[in-house]
N, C-alpha and C positions, 0 to 999 in steps of 0.2 A: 347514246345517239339522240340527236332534236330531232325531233319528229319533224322541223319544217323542212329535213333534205329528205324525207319521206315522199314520195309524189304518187296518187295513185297511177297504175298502169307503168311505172317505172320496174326496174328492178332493182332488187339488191340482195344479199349475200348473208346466210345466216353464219356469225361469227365463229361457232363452237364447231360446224361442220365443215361452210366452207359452199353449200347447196347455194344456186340460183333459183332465188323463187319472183316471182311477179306479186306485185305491191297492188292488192284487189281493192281495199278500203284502210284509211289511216284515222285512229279517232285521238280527239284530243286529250284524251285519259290512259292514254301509256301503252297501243297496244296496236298495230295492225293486223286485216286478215292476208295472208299470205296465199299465192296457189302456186305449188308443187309442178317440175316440171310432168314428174310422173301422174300428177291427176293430186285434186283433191284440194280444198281451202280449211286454213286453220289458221287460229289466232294466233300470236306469238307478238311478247314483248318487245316494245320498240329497240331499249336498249341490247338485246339480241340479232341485233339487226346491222347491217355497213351498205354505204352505196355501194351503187357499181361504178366506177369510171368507166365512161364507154371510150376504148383505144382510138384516138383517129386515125385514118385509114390512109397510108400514103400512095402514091401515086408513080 
């Protein structure tokens, strides 16, 4: 994954689980910090990482 569809405050998806986590800090050295829905920030490999597509909403 490029770090530039990383955005903080977005979210995205850790690949191997599958978990929504929120995108806290993104550094240019291969790695953002991540916070859990259940509580808690941790680092974690960007390439470990998928956007989220947010679904649009129909009407």
């Amino acid at each position: 994954m490029e770090t530039k569809y990383l955005q903080k405050g977005s979210q995205a998806k850790i690949a191997s689980t599958g978990q929504i986590v929120e995108v806290k800090r993104v550094s240019n050295h291969g790695f953002s910090v991540v916070r859990f829905q259940t509580g808690g920030d941790y680092m974690i490999l960007n390439d470990r990482l998928e956007t989220v597509e947010k679904e649009e909403m129909q009407h």
